[in-house]
N, C-alpha and C positions, 0 to 999 in steps of 0.2 A: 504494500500500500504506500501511496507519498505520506511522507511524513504530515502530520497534522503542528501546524501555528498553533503557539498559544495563544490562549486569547484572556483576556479578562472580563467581568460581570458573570462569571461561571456557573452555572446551577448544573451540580453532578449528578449524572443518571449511567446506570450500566457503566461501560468502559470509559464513557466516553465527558469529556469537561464540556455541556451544553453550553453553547455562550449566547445570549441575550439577545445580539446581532442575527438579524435573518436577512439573506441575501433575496431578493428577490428577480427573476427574469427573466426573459422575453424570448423566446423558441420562434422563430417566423420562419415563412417561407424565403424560399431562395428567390423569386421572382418580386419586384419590387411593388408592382400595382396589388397584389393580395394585402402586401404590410399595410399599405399606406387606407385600402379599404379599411384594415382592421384596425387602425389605429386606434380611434376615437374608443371601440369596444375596450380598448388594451388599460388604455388611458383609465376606464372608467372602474374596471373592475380592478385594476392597479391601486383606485385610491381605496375600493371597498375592502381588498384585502391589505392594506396599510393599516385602515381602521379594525380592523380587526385581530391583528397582530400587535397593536397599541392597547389595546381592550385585554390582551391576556400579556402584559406586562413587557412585550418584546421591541425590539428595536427594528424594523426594518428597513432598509436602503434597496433603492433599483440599482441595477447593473445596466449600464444604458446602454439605449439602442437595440434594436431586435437581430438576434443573433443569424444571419442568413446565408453561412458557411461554417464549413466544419472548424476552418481553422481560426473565425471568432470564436467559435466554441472553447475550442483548447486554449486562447491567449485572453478570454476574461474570464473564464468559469475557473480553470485548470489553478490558478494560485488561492482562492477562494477555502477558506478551510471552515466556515461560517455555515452554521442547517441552512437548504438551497431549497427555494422555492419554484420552479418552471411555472408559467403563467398561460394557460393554454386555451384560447378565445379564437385560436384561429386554424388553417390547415399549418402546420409546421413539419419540417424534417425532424425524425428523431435521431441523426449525427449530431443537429443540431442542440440537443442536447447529452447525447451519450456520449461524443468524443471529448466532451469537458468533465464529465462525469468519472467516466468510467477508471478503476483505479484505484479509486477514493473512499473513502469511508462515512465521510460527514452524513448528516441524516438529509435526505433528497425527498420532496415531498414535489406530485403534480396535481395543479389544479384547474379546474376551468368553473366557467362561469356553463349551465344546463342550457343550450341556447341552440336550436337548427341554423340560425340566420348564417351565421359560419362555423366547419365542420373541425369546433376544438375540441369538443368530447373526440373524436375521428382522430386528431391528432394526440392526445391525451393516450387512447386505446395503445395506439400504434407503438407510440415512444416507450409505455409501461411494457409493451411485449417486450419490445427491441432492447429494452436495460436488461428485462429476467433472461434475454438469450445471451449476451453478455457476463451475466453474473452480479450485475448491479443491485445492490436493494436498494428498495423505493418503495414512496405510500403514494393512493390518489386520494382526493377530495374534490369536492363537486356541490354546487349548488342553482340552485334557480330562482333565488329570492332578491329581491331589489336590492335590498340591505340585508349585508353578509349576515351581521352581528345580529340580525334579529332571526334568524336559522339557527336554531339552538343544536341540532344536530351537527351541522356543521362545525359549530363553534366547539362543541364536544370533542369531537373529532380532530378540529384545531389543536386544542389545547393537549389533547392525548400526543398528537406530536411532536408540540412543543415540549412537553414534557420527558416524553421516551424516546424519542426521533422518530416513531414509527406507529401506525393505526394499523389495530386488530381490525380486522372484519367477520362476520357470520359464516361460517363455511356449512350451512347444514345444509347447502343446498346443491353440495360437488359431493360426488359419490366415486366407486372405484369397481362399484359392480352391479350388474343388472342380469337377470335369469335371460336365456338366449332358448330361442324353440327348438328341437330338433329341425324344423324347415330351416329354420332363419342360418344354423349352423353348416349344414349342406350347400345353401344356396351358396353361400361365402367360400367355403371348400370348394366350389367349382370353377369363381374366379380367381380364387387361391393357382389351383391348379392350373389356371390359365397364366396368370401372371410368370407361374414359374415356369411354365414351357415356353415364354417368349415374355421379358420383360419390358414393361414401359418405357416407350421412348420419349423424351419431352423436348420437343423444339423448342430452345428458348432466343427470343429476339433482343438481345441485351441482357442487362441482369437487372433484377429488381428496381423499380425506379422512387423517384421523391423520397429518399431515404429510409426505405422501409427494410430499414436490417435484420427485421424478425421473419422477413421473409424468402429468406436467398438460405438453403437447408445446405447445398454443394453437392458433388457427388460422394464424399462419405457416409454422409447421412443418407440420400438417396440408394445406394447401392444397399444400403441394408434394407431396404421395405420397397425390392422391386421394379428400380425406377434407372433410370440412366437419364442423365440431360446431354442435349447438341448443343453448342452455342453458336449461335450465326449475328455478327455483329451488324444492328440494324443501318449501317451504311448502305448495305445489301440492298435496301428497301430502294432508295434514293436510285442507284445504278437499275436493278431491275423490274422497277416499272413502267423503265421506258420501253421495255421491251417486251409488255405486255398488248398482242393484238387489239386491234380497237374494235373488232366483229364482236370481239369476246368480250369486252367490255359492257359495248350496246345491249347484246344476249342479258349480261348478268343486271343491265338497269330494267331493261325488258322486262326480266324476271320477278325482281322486286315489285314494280309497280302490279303485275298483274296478281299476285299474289297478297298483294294488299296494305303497303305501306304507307300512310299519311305523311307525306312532305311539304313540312312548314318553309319552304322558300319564299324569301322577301319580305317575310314578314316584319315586323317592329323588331328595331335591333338584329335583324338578320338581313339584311339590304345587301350584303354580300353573299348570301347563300342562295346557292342556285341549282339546276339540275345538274350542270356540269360539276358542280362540288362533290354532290355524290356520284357521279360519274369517277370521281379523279378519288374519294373514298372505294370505290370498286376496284378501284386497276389495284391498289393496294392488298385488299380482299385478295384477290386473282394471285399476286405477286405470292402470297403465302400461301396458300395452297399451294403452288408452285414449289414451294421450299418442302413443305408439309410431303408433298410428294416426291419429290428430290433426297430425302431423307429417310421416307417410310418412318415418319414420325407420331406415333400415337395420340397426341395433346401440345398444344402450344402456350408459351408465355410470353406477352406480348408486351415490351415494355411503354414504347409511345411516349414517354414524356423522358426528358424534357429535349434532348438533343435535336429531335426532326421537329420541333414546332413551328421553323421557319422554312422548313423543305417540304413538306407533307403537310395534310390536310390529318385531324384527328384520328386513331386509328376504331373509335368506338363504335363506329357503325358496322363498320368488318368484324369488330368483335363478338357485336350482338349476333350477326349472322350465320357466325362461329358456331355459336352457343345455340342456334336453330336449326331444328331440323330441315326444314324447308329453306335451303338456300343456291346461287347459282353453284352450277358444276357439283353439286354435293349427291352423297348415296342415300340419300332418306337417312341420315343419323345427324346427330349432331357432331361437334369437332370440339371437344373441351378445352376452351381458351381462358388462360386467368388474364388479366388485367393488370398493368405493371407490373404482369412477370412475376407476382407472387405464389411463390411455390407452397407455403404454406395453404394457402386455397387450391390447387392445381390440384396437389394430390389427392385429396380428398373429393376435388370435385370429380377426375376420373375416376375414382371407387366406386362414387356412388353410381356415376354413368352407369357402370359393367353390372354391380347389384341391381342396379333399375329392369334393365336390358337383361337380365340372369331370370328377374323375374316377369317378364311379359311384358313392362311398364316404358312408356316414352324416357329417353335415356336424358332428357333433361333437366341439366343443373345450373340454379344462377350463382352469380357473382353478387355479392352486394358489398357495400358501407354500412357498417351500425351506427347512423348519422343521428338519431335524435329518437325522444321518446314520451310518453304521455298518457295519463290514463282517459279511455272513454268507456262510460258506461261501468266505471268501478275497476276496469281490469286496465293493465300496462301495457301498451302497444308499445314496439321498436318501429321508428321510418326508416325500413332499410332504403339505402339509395345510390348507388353508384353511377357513374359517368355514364352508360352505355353496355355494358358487359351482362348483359341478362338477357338469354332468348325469347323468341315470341310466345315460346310454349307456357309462359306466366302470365300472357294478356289474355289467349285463347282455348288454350289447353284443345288444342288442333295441332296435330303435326304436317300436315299437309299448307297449312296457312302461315300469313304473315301480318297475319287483319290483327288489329288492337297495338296496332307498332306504329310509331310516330318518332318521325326524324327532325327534332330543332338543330338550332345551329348552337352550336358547343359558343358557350359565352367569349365572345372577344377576348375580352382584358385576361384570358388563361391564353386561347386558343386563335392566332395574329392569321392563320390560313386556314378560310372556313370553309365546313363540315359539318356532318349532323350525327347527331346523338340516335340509340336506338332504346325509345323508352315508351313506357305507357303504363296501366293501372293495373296491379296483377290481380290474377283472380282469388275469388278466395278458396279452401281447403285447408285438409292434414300436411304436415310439414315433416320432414327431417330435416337436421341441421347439424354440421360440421363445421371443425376447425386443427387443421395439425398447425404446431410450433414447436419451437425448441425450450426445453426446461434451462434452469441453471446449471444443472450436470452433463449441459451435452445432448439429453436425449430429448426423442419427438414426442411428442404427447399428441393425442386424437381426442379435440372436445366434441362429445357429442349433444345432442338433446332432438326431444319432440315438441311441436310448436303446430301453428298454424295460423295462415293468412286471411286475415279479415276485412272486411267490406265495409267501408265506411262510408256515413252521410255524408250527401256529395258535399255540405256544408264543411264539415270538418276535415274531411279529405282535401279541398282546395286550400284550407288555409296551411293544412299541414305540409302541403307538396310546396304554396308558394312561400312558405316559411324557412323552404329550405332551398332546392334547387329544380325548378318546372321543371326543365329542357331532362331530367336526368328519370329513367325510370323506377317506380314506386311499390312499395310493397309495405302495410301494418302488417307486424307479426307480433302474435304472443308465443314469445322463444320457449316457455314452459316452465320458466324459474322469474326471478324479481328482478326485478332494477337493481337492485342493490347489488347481487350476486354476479351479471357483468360486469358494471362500473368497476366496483372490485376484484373483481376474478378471471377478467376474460382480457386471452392472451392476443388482442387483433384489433384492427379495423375493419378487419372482412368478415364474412362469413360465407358458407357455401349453402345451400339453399335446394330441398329438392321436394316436389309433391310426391306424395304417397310413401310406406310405413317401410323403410330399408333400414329401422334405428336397430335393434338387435341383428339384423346382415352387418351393419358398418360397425358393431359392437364386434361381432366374430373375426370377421377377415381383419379388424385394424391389428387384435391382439395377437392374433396368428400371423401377422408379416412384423410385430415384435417394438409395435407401441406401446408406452404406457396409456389407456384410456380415463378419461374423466366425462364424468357422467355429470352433466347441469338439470337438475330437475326440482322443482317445486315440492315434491313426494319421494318418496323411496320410486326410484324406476322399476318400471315393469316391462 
């Protein structure tokens, strides 16, 4: 560990001399129009938790400026020996936090303000994975009250850190074992046995992006639970889409439109978007599969940000298509694509595919964001919501179609070469749900649960999509446990996403290719 400063106003707890002093500070993105939207947010929940940290005796100071490379990170965080506060109101890198962290010992606390407008709980998730894959300990805290200090829970919780460096949370709700059927055991045995006569291949187009270090496993990790990755450096993309036929291209807008995709071209704030945009979204499409089949590649990961944003057009619309059965040049299955390349989603999302598919069922799995959440009706809905990465089989629950799928143009101030999103309202039903990561010892863990997607007044449904991000497609889920127990406990910002009951299949097969499993559920699982 670096040595720890002394410090003075000491209050002793465990090992360690607590000093008075709480550093607080500012995790931003790397692109400079997200900061400066989030300022004002930053600004305001900065004075709430000053007031609050005053209120239980402490000293706070900001570390200025929002940290938007790794190596701010290491040259103001890194001499810091003072309990570290990350302040999380917006999308941030977690390098941005972990390369100054990591190392160190001091007590590390992340907090955000409970808010959809921008995706800091999103970032919050991501960074607390990406420290426990590291080996970093950390707390979060979270609130959604105007004034911090009148959230008694919170303040609770505050103080519990202030005091020991570190918050307990409830775990009654993460398990290590659920009874599995005789079928459910089988089914998994047989893509077991598939996996082992020919293992997964994963195209990956870069490595993981926007700093999601909980997400890039390598092949060590991989080669022990059946998997191999290609890596094909997305320059690729740039050179060979010029050399994608333009018949082929027509063919595949052809296709789309007759099968039923709603394209918002020109619209307000999309005056740039047009048919040629997803026209020029397609040849990209075209371009991987090209690779996909160049490599005899099982599943792709698709990085897209941030390097091509000024050469290429978004790649979320190819993604969603991915992710659809129904798409140009495709076999009637779908093509398991994660989104920035996160392998901790990938894997799991091709498991579930081949369980789906093992048992009779359309092989599709989305991608989502654990972007924001709320109770309707008594019970806790999650807004899952990502960029584009969720097939149409969530709008329609038709494999032949592409109706319920609406293309906006991916918002400017992210995306400067416009494109359109593949999103729309998902339907509702039973849920499975996963997530692999890495532990502090190294190993993968597979979280699982049952859940299910609910249907909301159109009333509340509009304010909760436009509270967060329209252009990006939508899904309320009750994940099968509390709020409290992800805030706390869940290792992501993704999650993987699949209609109908594969939880004790993905319970067999995870343990039998030699994960640890955790089990989120409200009840003893069954």
């Amino acid at each position: 560990m670096i040595p720890r400063v002394s410090g003075s106003e000491a209050i002793g707890f465990g090992g360690w001399a607590m000093m008075k002093k709480v550093a607080i500070f500012w995790p931003g993105d790397y692109r400079a129009k997200p900061n400066a939207w989030a300022l004002p947010t930053s600004g305001r929940a900065t004075e709430q938790l000053t007031s609050a940290l005053k209120k239980l005796g402490r000293t706070p100071y900001l570390v200025e400026g929002y940290l938007t490379k790794p190596d701010e990170s290491i040259r103001k965080l890194g001499p810091i020996d003072d309990p570290m506060i990350g302040l999380y109101v917006h999308w941030a890198y977690a390098p941005h936090t972990v390369d100054g962290t990591v190392g160190k010992d001091n007590p590390l606390l992340l907090a955000s303000n409970f808010s959809g407008q921008w995706p800091g709980l999103v970032a919050l998730l991501n960074t607390g994975a990406s420290l426990e894959s590291v080996g970093r300990a950390s707390s979060r805290i979270w609130t959604d009250g105007e004034d911090w200090t009148a959230d008694s829970t919170f303040m609770e919780r505050l103080d519990e850190w202030c005091t020991t460096g570190k918050i307990a949370y409830g775990t009654g709700e993460l398990h290590s074992a659920a009874p599995v059927s005789v079928d459910a055991v089988a089914t998994a045995q047989g893509v077991l046995d598939e996996i082992r006569r020919k293992r997964i291949l994963a195209l990956m187009l870069g490595d993981t992006s926007m700093g999601m270090i909980n997400g890039y496993f390598g092949p060590r990790l991989l080669y022990k639970i059946g998997f191999s990755e290609h890596k094909v450096d997305q320059a690729w993309l740039v050179e060979r889409v010029r050399a994608i036929d333009q018949n082929r291209v027509d063919d595949a807008f052809q296709f789309v439109v007759d099968r039923g995709v709603t394209f918002h071209w020109g619209e307000a704030d999309a005056e740039d978007f047009s048919a040629e945009s997803t026209r020029e979204q397609l040849r990209s499409y075209l371009t991987v599969l090209d690779l996909v089949d160049e490599f005899q590649a099982d599943c792709v990961g698709w990085q897209y940000q941030l390097g091509l944003l000024k050469l290429l057009p978004p790649s979320d619309f190819g993604e969603g298509l991915l992710n659809s059965h129904a798409r140009p040049e495709g076999n009637g299955h779908s093509l398991i694509t994660s989104t920035e390349a996160d392998q901790g989603n990938l894997v799991p999302m091709e498991l579930m595919k081949r369980l789906l598919e093992a048992k009779g069922l359309p092989g599709a799995v989305m991608f989502h964001d654990v972007r924001w959440g709320a109770k309707h009706d008594g019970r806790w809905l999650w807004v899952l919501l990502n960029s584009g990465s969720c097939g149409a089989y969530a709008f329609n629950h038709d494999v032949t179609s592409l109706k319920g799928t609406h293309s906006y143009r991916q918002p400017s101030g992210y995306f400067p070469v416009p494109g359109g999103t593949f999103a729309g309202e998902s339907l509702p039903g039973k849920l499975t749900w996963a997530r692999s990561w890495i532990d502090r010892e190294g190993d993968l863990v597979m979280d699982l649960g049952r859940g299910e997607s609910v249907t909301l007044p159109e009333s509340v449904r509009d304010s909760w999509w436009n509270g967060t991000t329209r252009q990006w497609p939508f899904m309320a889920a009750d994940l099968g446990c509390s709020m409290e127990t992800i805030m706390a406990h869940y290792m992501s910002n993704h999650i993987a996403i699949a209609y109908g009951d594969i939880y004790g299949e993905m319970v067999a097969l995870s343990r039998s290719l030699g994960f640890k499993v955790r089990l989120l559920a409200s009840g003893l699982p069954t």
